[in-house]
N, C-alpha and C positions, 0 to 999 in steps of 0.2 A: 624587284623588276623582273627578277627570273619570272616567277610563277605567275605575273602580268602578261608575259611574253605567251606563255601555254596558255593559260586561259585563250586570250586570244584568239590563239591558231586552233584549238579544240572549238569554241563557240562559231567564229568563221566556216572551221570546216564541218562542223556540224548544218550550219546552215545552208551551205551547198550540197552537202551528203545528202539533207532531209530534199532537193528541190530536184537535185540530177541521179541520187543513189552512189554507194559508195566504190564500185569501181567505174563510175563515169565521170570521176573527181579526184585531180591531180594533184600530189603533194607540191609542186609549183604552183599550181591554182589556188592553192591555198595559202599558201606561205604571201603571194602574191595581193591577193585579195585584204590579208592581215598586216602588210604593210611589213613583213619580217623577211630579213634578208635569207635569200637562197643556202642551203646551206644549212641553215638555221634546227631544219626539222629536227637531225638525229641530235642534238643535244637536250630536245625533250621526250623523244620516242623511240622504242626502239627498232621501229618498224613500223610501215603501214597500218598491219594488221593493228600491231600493240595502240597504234592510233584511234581506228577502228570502233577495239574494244573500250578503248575509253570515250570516244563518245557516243558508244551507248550507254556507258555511267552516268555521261553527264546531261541524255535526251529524260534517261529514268527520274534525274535529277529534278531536272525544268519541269516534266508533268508532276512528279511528287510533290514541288514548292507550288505550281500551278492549282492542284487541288487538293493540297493538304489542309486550310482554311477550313472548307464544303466538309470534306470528312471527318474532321475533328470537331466540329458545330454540335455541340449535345444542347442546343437550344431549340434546336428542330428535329422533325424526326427523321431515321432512318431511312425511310421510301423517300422524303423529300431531298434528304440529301443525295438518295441516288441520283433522283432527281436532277437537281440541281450540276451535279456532276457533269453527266451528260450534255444538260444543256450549256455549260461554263465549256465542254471540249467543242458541243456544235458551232459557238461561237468562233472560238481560236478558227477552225478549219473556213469558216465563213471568212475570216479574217486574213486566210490566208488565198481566196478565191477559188476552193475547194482543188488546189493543186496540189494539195504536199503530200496528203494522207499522214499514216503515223507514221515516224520515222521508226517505231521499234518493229511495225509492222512490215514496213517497206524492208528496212532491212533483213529481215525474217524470210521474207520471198526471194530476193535477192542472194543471202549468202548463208541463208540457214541448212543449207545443204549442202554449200562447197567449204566450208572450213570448219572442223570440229570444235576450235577454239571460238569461234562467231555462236553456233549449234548451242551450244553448255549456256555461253551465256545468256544471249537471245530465250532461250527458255527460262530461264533466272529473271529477267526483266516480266516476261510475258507472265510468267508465276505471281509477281509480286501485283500485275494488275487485277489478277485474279483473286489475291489473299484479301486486296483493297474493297472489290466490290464481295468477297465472301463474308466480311466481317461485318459489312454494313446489312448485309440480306440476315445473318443469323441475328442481328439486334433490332430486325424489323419485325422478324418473327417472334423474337422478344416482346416486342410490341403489340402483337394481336394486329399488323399491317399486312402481312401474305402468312401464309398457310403454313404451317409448319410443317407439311406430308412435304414441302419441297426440300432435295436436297441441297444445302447449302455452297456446299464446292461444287457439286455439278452446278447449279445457278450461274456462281458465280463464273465458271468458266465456258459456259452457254456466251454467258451477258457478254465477253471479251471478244469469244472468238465470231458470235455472231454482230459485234461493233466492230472487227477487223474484216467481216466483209461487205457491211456497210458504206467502209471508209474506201475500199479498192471502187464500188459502184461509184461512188462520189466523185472519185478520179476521173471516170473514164467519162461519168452525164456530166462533170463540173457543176453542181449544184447538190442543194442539200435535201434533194427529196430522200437519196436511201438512207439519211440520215433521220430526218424525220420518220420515214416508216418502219427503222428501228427502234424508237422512241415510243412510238404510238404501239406497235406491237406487243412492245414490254412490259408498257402498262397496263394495257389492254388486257393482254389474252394471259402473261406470262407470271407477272408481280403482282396478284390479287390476292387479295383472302381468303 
């Protein structure tokens, strides 16, 4: 029942974090929202922050299980899984009325510069999206699908940081054009042979 309790209060507050940001969201708002008495919080956190940083483990988590399928598919190829990738996140954010953007990204603007302990890990999560699209561009290039003169961790970390600013324009127009013309650019100009 313990760890039903936290679950809980982590996936609740994670979804207010993802929609208001994390210091415009109350551990009463939250605890409130999860139906868990007042009180409650410090017998599963040690602190806000420690709060925090766990759900950014568990935002890393939900897109990991969200696109682990697409990425591990060695039944299609490489570019089509980036592909597909992409298009399985434009969906989610459509789904969400183009309000939420990423929550790892949101967080990263928000607190990636005022708490060292936010800073460390925030780049640990932002890493790992980055190891995800590098591993799929070096086995495209494997493939005789893009170029191999491309660097494969610069790519890959292109691909991330310029779909993190895609996602803040999508905020602010609520709609999925700068999505779409990161998509179209990618393939276009950037992921060719």
């Amino acid at each position: 029942m313990k760890g039903n309790t936290r679950q809980r209060i982590l996936e609740t507050g994670a979804e207010i974090i993802h929609l208001k940001g994390f210091n415009h969201t109350g551990i009463q708002e939250i605890l409130k929202a999860a139906g868990v008495p007042k009180g409650s919080f410090y017998n599963y956190f040690k602190s806000k922050e420690d709060f925090g940083l766990q759900v950014i483990d568990y935002f890393e988590g939900f897109f990991a299980s969200l696109s682990r399928e697409i990425v591990e598919d060695t039944t299609i190829s490489p570019l089509t899984r980036i592909k597909r990738l992409l298009k399985t996140f434009m969906a989610f954010f459509e789904s969400k009325d183009f309000t939420y953007g990423c929550p790892i990204g949101n967080l990263s603007q928000e607190m990636g510069d005022l708490s060292p302990s936010f800073q460390v890990r925030l780049k640990q999560a932002m890493d790992a999206l980055v190891d995800t699209y590098t591993g799929m561009i070096v086995e495209a290039q494997e493939h005789g699908e893009i170029s191999k003169q491309l660097d494969s961790r610069e790519a890959g970390s292109f691909l991330v940081s310029s779909w993190q600013g895609a996602l803040i324009r999508m905020k602010i127009e609520i709609n999925a054009e700068p999505l779409e013309n990161h998509y179209t650019m990618i393939f276009k100009y950037f992921l060719k042979p």
